[in-house]
N, C-alpha and C positions, 0 to 999 in steps of 0.2 A: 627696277625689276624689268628683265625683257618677257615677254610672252611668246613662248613658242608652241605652234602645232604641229604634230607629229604626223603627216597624210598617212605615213606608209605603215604606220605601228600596228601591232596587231598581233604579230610573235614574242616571244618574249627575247630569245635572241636577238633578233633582228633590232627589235625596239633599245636594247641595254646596250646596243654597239655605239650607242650615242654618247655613251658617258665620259669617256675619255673629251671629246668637244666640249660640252657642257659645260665641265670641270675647267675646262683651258679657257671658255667664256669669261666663267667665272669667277678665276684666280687672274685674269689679265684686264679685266673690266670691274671685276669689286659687284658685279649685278647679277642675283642671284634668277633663279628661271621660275615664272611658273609654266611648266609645262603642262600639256592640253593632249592625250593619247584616244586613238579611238576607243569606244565602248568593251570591244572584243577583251582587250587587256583586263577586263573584269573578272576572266575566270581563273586570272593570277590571283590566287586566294592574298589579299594585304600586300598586294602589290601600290598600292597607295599608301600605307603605313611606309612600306620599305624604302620604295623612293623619298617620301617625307625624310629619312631618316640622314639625307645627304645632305656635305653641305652646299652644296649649287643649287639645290631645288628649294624654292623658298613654298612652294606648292605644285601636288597633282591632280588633275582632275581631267573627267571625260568627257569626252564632245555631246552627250549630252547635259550636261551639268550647265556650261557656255554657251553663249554667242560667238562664232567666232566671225570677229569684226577687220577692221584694215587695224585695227591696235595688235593682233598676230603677225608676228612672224613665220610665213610657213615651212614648214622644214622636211625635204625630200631627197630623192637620191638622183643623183646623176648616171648615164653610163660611160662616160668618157673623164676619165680621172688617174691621176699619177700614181704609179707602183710603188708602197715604198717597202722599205727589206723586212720592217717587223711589226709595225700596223695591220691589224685588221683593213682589210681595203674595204667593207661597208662602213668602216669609221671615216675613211677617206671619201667616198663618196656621198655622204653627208656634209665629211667638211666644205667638200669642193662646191657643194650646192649654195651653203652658208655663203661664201668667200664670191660667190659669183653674185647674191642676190643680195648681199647686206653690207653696208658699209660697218665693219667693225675689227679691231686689231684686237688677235689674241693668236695663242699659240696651244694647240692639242696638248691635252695633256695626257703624256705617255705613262707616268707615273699614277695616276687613276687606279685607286681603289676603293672598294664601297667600303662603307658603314657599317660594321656590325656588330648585331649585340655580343656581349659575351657570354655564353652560355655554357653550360657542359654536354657534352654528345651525350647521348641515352645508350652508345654502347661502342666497345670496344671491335665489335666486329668492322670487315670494310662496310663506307659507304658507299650506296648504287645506288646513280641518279637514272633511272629510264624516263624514257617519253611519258609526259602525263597523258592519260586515257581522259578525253573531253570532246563534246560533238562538235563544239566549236577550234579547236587544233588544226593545224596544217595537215590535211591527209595526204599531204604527196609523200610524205615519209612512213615507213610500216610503225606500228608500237612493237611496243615488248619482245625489241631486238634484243633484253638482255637477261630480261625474267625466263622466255623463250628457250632462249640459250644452251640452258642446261647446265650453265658454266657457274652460278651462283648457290651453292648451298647455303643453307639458310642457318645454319650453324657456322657459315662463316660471313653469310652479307646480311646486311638489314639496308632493307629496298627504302629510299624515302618515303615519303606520305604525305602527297599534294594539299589534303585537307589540312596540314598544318599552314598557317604562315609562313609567306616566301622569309621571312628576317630570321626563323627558327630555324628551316631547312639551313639557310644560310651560316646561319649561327655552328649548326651539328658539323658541315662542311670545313670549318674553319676549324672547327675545336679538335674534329677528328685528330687523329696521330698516324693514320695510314692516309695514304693518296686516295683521290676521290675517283670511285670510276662511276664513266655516267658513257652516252653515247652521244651521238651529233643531235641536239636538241640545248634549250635555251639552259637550262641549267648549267649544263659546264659551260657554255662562256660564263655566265656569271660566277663559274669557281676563278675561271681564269682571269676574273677582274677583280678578282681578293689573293689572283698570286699564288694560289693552294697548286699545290703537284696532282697531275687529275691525268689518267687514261681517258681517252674518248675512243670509245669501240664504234667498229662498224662493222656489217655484214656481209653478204653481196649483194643483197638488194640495194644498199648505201654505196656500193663503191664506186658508181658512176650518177653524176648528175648535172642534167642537162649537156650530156655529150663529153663529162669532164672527169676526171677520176675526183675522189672526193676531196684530196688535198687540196686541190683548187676552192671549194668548198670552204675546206679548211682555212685556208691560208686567207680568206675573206671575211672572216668569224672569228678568228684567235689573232691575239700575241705571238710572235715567232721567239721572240723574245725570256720566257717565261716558263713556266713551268707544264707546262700542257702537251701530251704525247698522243698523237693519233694514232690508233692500231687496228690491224684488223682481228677480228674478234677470236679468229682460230690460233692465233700465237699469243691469245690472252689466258692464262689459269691463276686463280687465286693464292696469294704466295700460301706455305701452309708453315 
């Protein structure tokens, strides 16, 4: 079993960009992870169930739960790391960190996808993943770009519901029969690591960030690969 610490976790995006690595850890080494996330990832309702539920993680748990000793391996990001055409480059940028500070041979795994239960969706309407409202969330980004909107009647969406468990939400996403729309927030990567076809809206407050337009953004958080469409929000309406 390797023991990995996550310094930079904390988002839920950010944090799940790991899993394609993990996965390629531990289908090229047979050693499953326990991994060690900060405290913050608590207000991912069974976010330690969910990860449980894969097979690379042989355990989750949070930095306060541990000691984190020299038996960790720690695991951060780089800024100088190679472009590739259809990777997430924060997946790359963790590989590259691994690959500089660890002696160990594996191969990303591009194929990566979670676990999940099978469930039946609670409704045939689309699903809409917005930003979870929490004190502790990233505030650099606005909420309820999509509730907001105006663009969702409720006779045609059913908004998720963070009080459930992440493995449920996950579950309704996957069973669904329509494409999943959500905006730039942790949730649709994680659609886009089960492969589900998923709009990701954004506004204008979202369309530049840190000097960049969002795709850039994008192209650092998703699969190019896959199923996943970035749009901006005014050439989105619900099909009818």
């Amino acid at each position: 079993m390797i023991r990995i610490y996550m310094i930079m976790s904390g988002n839920l995006g950010d944090t799940l960009n790991v899993m394609p690595l993990l996965s390629g850890i531990y289908k090229s080494s047979g050693h499953r992870i326990s991994l060690t996330v900060r405290d913050k990832m608590k207000m991912f309702n069974g976010f330690r169930e969910f990860m449980e539920m894969q097979d690379c993680i042989a355990a989750l748990k949070f930095e306060s739960e541990v000691v984190i000793d020299d038996s960790y391996q720690h695991l951060s990001l780089v800024d100088d790391f190679p472009i590739h055409p259809i990777r997430p480059w924060e997946t790359i940028r963790l590989e590259t960190y691994f690959r500089l500070n660890y002696d160990l041979e594996y191969e990303t795994d591009d194929d990566f996808v979670f676990n999940v239960p099978d469930i039946e969706c609670p409704t045939e309407k689309f699903l809409v993943g917005d930003r979870m409202v929490h004190k502790d969330m990233d505030q650099r980004r606005p909420m309820g770009v999509l509730k907001d909107s105006g663009k969702f009647p409720l006779d045609k969406s059913y908004f998720l519901d963070y009080n459930l468990p992440l493995a449920t939400n996950v579950g309704y996403i996957k069973a669904s029969p329509e494409p999943f729309i959500s905006t730039f927030t942790g949730i649709s990567v994680v659609s886009d690591l089960i492969k589900k076809e998923t709009i990701v809206l954004y506004d204008d407050l979202l369309a530049k960030w840190d000097d960049k337009h969002i795709s850039y953004s994008y192209n650092k958080h998703f699969y190019r690969d896959r199923f996943c469409e970035l749009m901006h929000i005014n050439n989105f309406s619900i099909p009818t």
